[in-house]
C-alpha positions as CSV (number, residue, x, y, z in Angstrom):
1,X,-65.9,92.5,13.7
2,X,-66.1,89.0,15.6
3,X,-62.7,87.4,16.1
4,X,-62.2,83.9,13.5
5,X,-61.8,80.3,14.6
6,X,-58.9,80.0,16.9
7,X,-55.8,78.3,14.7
8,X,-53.1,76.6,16.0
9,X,-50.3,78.9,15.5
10,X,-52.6,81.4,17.4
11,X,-51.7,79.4,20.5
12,X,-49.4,80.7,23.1
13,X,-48.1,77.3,24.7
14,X,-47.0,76.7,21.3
15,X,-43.2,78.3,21.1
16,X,-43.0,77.0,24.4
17,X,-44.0,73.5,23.1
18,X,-41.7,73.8,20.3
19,X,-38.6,74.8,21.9
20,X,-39.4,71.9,24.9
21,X,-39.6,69.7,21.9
22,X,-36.0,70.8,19.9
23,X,-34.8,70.4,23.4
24,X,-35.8,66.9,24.1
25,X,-34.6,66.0,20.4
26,X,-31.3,67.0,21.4
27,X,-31.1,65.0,24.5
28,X,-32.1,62.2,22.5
29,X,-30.0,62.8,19.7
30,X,-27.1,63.1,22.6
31,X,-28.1,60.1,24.0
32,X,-28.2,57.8,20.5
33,X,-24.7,59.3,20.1
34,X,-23.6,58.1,23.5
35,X,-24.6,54.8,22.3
36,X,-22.8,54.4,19.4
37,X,-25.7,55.9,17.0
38,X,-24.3,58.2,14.3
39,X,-27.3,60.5,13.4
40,X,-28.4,60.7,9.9
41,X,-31.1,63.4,10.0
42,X,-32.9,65.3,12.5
43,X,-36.3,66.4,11.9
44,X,-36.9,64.8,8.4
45,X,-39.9,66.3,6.7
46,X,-41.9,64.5,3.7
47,X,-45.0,64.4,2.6
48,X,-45.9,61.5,4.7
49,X,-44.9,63.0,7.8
50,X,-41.7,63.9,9.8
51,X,-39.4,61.6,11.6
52,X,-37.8,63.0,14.6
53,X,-34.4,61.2,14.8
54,X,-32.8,58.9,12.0
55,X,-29.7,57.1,13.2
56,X,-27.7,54.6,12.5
57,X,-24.9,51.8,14.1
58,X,-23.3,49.5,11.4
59,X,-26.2,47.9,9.5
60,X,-28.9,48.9,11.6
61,X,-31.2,52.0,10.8
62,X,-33.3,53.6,13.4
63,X,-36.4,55.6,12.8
64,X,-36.6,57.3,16.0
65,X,-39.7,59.1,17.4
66,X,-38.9,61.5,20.4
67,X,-41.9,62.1,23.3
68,X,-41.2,65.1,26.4
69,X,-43.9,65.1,28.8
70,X,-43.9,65.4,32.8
71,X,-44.2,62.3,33.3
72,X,-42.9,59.2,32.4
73,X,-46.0,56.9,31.2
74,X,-47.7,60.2,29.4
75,X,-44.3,59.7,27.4
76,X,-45.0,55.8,26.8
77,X,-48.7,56.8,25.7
78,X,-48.1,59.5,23.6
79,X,-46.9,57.5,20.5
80,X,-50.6,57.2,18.9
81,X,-51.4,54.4,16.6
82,X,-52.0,57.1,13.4
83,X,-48.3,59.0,14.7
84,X,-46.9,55.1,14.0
85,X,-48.7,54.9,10.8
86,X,-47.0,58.9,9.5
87,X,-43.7,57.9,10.9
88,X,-43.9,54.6,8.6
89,X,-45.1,56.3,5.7
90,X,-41.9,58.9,6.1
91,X,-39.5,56.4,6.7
92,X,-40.6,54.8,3.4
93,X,-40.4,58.4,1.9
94,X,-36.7,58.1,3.5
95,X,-35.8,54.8,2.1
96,X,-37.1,55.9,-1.4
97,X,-34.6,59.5,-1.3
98,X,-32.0,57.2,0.3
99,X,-31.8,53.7,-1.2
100,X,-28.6,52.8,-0.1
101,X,-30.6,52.1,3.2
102,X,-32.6,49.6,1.5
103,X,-30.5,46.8,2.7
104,X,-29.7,47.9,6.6
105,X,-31.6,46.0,8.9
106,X,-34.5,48.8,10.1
107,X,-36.3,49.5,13.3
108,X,-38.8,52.0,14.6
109,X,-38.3,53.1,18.2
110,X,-38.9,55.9,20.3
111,X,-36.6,57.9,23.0
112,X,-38.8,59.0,26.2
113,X,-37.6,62.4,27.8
114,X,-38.8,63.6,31.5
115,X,-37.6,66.0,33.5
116,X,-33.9,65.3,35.8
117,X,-33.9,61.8,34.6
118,X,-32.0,60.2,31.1
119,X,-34.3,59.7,28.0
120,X,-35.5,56.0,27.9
121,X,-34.7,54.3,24.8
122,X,-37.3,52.1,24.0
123,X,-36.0,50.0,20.8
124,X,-38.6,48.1,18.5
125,X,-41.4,50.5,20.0
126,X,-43.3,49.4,17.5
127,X,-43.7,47.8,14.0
128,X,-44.7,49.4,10.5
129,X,-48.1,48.0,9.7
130,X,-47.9,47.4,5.9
């Protein structure tokens, strides 16, 4: 019998890619901390999508996307314009299971991790297209 199509979860990089990934979410989430941030949610699953980091300081919620690569620029690239568009989409799944958030002030940004240096926090990464 001839082996099927090759699925995702059939890769072997993948645990590995996971666990770098839980990793660099709790650098970040460390980081945002450090700053004041008090986390709300890590790794918040809707239908819409999944927001890696939500956070928040006073009146100010952050939807935070969280990007490990070996280098710092693949980081800054790796945000893709249809990611932005799912992490929107979830954070307005968040705001309708939480609508006591309705009135903080909101931002999207996203926390850069590379190797032996600190995650770059780039606020306002970008903007929810409506």
């Amino acid at each position: 019998m001839a082996p099927g199509p090759k699925r995702p979860h059939d890769d072997p990089d993948r645990p590995s890619a996971f666990r770098t990934g839980l990793s660099a979410e709790s650098k970040a989430a460390a980081y945002l901390m450090m700053k004041g941030f008090r986390i709300a949610a890590r790794r918040w699953r809707c239908a819409a999508g999944e927001i890696d980091i939500v956070a928040r300081r006073g009146k100010l919620l952050i939807f935070v996307e969280v990007k490990a690569r070996a280098l710092l620029d693949d980081a800054a690239y790796s945000v893709t314009e249809r990611q932005q568009r799912r992490i929107a989409g979830a954070a307005g799944a968040w705001l309708a299971a939480h609508p006591g958030d309705a009135d903080c002030d909101m931002r999207f940004d996203a926390i850069l991790v590379v190797p032996r240096r600190l995650p770059q926090h780039i606020a306002g990464a970008f903007e929810a297209n409506d």
